[in-house]
N, C-alpha and C positions, 0 to 999 in steps of 0.2 A: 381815266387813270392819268395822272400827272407825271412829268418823265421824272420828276425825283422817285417816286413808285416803280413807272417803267424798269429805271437804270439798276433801282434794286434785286427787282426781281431778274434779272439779264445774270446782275453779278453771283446773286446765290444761287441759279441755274449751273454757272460754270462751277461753282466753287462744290455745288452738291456731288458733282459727278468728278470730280479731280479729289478733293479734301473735305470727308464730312464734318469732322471736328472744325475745322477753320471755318465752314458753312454757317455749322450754328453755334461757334463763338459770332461771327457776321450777325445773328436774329439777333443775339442775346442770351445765349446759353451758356451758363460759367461752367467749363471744362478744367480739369486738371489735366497734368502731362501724360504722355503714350495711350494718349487715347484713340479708337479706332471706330470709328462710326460711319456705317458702309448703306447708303440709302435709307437714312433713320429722316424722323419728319417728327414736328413739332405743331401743338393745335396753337390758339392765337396768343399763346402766354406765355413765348419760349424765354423772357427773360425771368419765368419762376422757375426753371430748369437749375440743377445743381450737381451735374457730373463731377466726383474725383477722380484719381489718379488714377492711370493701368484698367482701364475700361474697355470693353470689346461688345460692340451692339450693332445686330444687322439687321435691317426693314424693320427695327422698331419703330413704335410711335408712341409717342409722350403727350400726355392727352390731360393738360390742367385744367380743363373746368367740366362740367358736366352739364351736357346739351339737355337733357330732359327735362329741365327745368321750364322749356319751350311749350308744354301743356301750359302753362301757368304764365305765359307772357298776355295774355288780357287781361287776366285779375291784378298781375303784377308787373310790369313792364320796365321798370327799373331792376330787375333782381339778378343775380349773377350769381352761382356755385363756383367758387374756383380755390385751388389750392395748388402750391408748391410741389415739385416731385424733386428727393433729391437722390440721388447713386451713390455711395459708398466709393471704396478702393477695393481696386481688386477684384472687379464684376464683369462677368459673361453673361451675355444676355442674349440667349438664342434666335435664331431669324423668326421675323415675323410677332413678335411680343407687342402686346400692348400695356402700357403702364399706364394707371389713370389716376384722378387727382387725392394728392396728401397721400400720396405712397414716399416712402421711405426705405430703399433696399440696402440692407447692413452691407458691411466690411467682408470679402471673401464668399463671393454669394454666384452660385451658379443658375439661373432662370432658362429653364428648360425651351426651346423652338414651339414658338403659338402660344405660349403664356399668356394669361389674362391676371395682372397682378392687379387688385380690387384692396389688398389692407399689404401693410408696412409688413418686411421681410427681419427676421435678425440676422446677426452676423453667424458667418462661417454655415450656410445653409444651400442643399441646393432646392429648388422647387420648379413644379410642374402644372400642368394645366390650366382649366380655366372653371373655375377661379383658380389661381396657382395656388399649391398647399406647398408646404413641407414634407419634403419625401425623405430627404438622409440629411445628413450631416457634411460637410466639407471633408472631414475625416474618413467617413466612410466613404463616399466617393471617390477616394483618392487611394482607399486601399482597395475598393473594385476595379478602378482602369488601370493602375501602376504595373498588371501583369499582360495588359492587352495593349501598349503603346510601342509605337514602332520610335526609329532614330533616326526618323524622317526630317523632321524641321529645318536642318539646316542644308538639306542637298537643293540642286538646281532640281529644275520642274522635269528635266528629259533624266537624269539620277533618280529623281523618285519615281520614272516609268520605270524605267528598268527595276529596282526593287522594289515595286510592288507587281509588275509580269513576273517576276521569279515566284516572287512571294504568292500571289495568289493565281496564276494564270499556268502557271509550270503544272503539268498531273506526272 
């Protein structure tokens, strides 16, 4: 390893655990603003990455080319599967997701925790599993949790103990 290598891998070390977005803008990953990427990891082709705006992803992995191709490195030794992954605006993307290559997740789009996205998402969709499908609509999910959310967000973290021991720990 050559220290231009070394000093890389030193700086995206610190950068992964302080600021993910800034991490892998640092690889090569084009990010749009208020993005939130918490222990996400990138395979060897973070500069086909394409994050918009208002983004929130945690222990994903983004995964541009497709390794299996590895049966076939005798016959073919030159060959490479790989493709672009881009993210919309406006996308949650649950812990522990894997996104793989020539996905495309629309505009408004919620990916359920352990998602295995395998083909392109449309807009305004939430999805689940693995392979992730299409389960609702943006709209429907939003008129199923809008009765079950609390007016938590903006208190301190010892405020939110206290109202949530009221709230669930009180008999």
């Amino acid at each position: 390893m050559n220290i231009k290598t070394f000093i890389r891998k030193i700086i995206h070390k610190y950068l992964y655990h302080v600021d993910g977005a800034r991490a892998a803008r640092f690889l090569g990953v084009k990010i749009g603003n208020q993005c939130r990427l918490i222990h996400c990891t990138f395979s060897s082709e973070p500069y086909l990455v394409e994050i918009g705006n208002h983004v929130s992803a945690t222990r994903t992995h983004f995964e541009t080319h497709d390794g299996g191709i590895w049966v076939f490195r005798e016959q073919h030794p030159d060959w490479d599967k790989i493709a672009p992954i881009k993210i919309g605006n406006n996308v949650y993307i649950g812990e522990g997701c894997i996104i793989l290559p020539g996905v495309h997740i629309g505009n408004n789009v919620v990916v359920g925790a352990r998602s295995v996205v395998t083909k392109s998402i449309p807009d305004n969709s939430v999805v689940v599993g693995s392979p992730a499908r299409v389960l609702k609509s943006i709209d429907e999910y939003f008129d199923k949790v809008q009765h079950s959310v609390y007016p938590t967000k903006q208190l301190s973290s010892s405020q939110k103990k206290e109202y949530y021991s009221q709230l669930f720990l009180q008999k």
